[in-house]
C-alpha positions in Angstrom: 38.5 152.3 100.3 42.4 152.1 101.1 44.3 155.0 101.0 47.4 154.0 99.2 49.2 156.9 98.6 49.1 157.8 102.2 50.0 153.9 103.0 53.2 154.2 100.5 54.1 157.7 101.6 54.0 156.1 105.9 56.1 153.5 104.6 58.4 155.5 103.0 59.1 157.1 105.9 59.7 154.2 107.9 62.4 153.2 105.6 60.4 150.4 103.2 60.1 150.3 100.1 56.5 150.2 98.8 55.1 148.9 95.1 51.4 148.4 94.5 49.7 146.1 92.6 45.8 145.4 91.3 46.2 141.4 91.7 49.4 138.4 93.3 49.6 137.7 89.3 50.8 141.0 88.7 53.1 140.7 91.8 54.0 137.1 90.8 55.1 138.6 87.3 57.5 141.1 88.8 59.3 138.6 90.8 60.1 136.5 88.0 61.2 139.7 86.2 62.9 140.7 89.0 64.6 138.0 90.5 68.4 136.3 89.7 67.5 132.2 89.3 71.6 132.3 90.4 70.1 133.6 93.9 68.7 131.2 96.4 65.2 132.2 97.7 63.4 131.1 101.0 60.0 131.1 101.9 58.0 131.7 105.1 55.0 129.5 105.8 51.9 131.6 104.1 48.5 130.7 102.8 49.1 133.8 100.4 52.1 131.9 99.1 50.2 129.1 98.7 47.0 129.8 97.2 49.1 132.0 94.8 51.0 129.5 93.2 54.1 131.2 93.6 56.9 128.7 94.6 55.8 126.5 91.7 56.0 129.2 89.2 59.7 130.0 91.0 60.6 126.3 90.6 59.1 125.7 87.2 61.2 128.8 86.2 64.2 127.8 87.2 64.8 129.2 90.7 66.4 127.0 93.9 63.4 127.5 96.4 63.7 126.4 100.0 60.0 126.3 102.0 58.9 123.8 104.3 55.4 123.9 103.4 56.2 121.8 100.8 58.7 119.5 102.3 57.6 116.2 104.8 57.7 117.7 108.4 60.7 115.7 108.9 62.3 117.9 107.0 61.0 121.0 108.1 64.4 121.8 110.7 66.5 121.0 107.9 64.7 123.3 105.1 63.7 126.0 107.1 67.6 126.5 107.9 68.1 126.7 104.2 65.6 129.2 104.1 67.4 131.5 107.1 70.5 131.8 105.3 68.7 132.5 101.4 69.8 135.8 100.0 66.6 136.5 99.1 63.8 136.1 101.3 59.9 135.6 100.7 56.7 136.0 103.4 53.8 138.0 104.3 53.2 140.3 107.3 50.0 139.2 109.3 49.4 143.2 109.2 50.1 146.7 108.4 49.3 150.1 110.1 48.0 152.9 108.2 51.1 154.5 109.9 53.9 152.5 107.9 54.2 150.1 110.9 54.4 146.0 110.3 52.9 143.2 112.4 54.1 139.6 112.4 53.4 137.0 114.7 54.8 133.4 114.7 54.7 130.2 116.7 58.3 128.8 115.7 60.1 132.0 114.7 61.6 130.6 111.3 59.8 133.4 109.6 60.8 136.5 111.9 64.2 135.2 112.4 65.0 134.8 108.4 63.8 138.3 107.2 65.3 140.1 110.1 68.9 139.7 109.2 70.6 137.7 107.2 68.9 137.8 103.4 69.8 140.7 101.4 66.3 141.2 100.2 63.1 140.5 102.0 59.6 140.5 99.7 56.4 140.8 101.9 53.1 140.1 100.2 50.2 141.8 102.0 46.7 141.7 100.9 44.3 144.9 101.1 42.4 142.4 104.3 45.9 143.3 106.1 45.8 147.0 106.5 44.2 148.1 109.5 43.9 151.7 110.4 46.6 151.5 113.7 48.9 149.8 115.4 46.5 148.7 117.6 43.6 147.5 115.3 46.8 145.6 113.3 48.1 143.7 116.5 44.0 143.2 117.2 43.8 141.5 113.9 46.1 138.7 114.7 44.3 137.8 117.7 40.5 137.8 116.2 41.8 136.8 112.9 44.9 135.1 112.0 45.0 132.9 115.1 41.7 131.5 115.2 42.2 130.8 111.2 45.9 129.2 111.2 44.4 127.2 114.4 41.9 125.5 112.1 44.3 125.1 109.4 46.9 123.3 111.5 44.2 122.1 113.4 45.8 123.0 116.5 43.9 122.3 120.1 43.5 126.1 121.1 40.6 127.7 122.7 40.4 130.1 119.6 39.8 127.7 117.5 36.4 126.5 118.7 35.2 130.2 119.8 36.9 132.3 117.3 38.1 134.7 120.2 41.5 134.6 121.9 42.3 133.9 125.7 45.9 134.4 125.7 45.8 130.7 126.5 48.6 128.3 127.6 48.2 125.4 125.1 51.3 123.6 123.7 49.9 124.2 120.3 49.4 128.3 120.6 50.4 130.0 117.4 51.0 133.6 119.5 54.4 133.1 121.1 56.6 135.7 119.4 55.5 139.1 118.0 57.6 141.0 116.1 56.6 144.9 115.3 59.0 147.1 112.7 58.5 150.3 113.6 61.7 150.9 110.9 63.1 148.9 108.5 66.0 147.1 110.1 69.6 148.4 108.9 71.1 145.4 107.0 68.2 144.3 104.6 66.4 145.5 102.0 62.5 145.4 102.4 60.1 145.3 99.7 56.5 145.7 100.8 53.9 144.5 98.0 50.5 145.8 98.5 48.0 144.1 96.5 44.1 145.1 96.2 42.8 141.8 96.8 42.1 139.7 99.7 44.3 137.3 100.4 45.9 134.9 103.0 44.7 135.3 106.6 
């Protein structure tokens, strides 16, 4: 059992601003409530924002929506640029510390680089199978977990991938190049932690 109000209260602290939510649908729903269709969104590459059905609910109601995901990889430079300079900025977090503290990793930085500074608003969508108890059990999790997982996915040629179990390898495809920890919100952008009690994404 997750302690939310302890979870909400940590982030607090750390300058985030927390909402909780039974199920995505219910997130999903106050986004499109939320939202200005006049402002331009981006997305980060996420299997929660994919399995959720969110960016065709955006597009469907009326929103401009840059993510490569759903774009030819030819056009991925080109989009994800769009994306970087969105006012209004969409992803997950690959964790969360019990502790308030948030844990992304990436391979091509798109996604760190966009919601650190530039959007006015950044919505992160975490699922209740991304909140670890520490900082150290949430940087853990990428390794054991996420890795391994997007490496299948993309079908990347990493040693985690067969075995499950990282070896801090060398590999031209490795998906753990550039970690990113907020310890505090940064200064310039508003951050809008979802918490949702389901499982979802890796």
């Amino acid at each position: 059992m997750i302690d939310y109000p302890t979870l909400e209260k940590a982030l607090k602290k750390n300058e985030f601003t927390p909402y909780l939510f039974e199920t995505i649908s219910d997130a999903i729903d106050y986004l499109l409530k939320t939202l200005n269709p006049a402002e331009s969104i981006g997305m980060g590459g996420s299997m929660t924002i994919q399995d959720s059905g969110l960016y065709e609910k955006l597009i469907e109601a009326g929103y401009q929506v840059h993510w490569h995901w759903n774009a030819p990889i030819e056009q991925w430079y080109e989009i994800r640029e769009e994306a970087r300079h969105a006012v209004i900025y969409i992803c997950t977090a690959n964790s969360v510390s019990m502790d308030g503290k948030l844990v992304f990793m990436d391979g091509a930085s798109n996604r760190v680089s966009a919601m650190l500074y530039g959007p006015r608003d950044v919505y992160l969508l975490v699922g209740k199978n991304k909140i670890c108890t520490d900082l150290s059990s949430a940087r853990k999790r990428i390794f054991d977990v996420v890795a391994p997982k997007i490496s299948k996915l993309k079908n990347y040629k990493t040693p985690c991938k067969e075995t499950g179990k990282c070896y801090d390898c060398a590999t031209t495809d490795r998906y753990c190049r550039v970690e990113v920890i907020l310890h505090k919100k940064p200064r310039d952008v508003n951050m809008h932690v979802f918490l949702i009690d389901e499982e979802l994404g890796y």
